[in-house]
N, C-alpha and C positions, 0 to 999 in steps of 0.2 A: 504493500500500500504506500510506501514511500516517506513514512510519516516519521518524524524526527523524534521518535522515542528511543528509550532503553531501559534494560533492568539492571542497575549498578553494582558490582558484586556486595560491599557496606554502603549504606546511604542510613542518614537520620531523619524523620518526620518533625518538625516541630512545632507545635503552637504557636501562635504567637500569646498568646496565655500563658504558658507553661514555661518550669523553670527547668524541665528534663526533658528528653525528646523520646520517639518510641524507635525502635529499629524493626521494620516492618519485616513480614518473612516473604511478601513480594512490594517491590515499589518499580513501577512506573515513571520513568522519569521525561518529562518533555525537553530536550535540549534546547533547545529556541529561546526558554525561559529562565535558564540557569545563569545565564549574565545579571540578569535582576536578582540575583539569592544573594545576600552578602555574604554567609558563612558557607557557603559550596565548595569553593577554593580551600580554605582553612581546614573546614572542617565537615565538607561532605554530608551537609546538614540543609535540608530546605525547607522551608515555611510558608511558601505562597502557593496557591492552589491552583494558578498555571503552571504550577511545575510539575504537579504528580495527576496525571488524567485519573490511576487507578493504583490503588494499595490494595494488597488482601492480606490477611492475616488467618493463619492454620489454626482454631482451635486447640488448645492444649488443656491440663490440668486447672489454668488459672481461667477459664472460658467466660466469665466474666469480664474481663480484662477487655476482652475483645465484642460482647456482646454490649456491653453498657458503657464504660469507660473510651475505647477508642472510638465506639461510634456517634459520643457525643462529640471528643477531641476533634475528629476528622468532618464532622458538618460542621455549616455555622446559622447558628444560631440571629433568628432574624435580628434579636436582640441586643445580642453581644456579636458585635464585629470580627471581635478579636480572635473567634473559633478561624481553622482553616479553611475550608469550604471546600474538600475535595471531592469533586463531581461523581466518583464512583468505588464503593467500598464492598470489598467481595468478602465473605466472613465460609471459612472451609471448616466447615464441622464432620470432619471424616468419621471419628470414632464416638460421634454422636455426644459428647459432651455436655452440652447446652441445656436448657431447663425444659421443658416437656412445651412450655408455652409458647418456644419457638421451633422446635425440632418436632411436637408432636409427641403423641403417644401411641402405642408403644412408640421409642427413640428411632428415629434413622439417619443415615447421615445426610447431611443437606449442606450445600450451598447456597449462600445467599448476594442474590445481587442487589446490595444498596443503594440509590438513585438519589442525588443530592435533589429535593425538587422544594422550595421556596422552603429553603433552608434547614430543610431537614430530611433527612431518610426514608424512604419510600423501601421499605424491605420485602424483595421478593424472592423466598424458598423456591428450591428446585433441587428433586431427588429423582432417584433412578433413572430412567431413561428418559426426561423432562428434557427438552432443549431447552438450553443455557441462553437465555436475551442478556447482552449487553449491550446499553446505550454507547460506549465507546468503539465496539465491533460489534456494529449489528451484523456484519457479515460470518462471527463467530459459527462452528460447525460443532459444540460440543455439547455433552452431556451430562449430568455430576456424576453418571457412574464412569463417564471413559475418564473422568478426572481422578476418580476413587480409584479404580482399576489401574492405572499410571503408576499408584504409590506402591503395589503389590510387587 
């Protein structure tokens, strides 16, 4: 597609709120926009929300972190400016983790595609054989289970 991204081997997310940064387990980065980051150069750290089209974060043990905490971190808030505002946040709950009121009952693993839309999250689950929409690639051809199936 020609499009002036990458996925950086370390890169940092940072609020502009916050006084620590997160280290994503996938970041997106738009190159076009990394001369506006001041701390890129230094410190491989960005904070403006043209710089990262898409972060996802794998689910782990602390699955909170990423279900409430980043998700507030990474929108912005109509309210407070000072959130990032990054236009798409993918939340990979492979080993099912997550609290029954987002993953379901019984548990499955799910993928979610978060949609920044008038400043907040638009969260849409997708499991099993479900194609994957993403506003960044709509032309995206996957599934959450070829995603899941990938980790095996």
């Amino acid at each position: 597609m020609n499009l002036p991204y990458t996925i950086p081997k370390t890169a940092l997310v940072k609020t502009p709120s916050a006084e620590s940064a997160y280290s994503p387990d996938v970041l997106l980065l738009n190159l076009d926009n990394l001369d506006n980051e001041p701390l890129f150069q230094k410190q491989s750290t960005v904070s403006q929300a043209a710089s990262v089209p898409i972060v996802i974060e794998v689910v782990s043990s602390n699955w909170r972190d990423d279900y409430y905490n980043k998700l507030g971190d990474y929108a912005r808030v109509a309210s407070r400016r000072e959130e990032m505002g990054i236009p798409e946040y993918w939340i990979a709950d492979y080993a099912a983790l997550g609290a029954r009121k987002f993953i379901g009952n019984p548990k499955q693993p799910t993928i979610f595609v978060c949609e920044l839309v008038d400043g907040e999250y638009q969260m849409t689950p997708f499991q099993g054989n479900t194609a994957i929409s993403s506003p960044t690639f709509p032309q995206l051809n996957l599934t959450a289970q070829h995603i899941f199936n990938a980790a095996n």
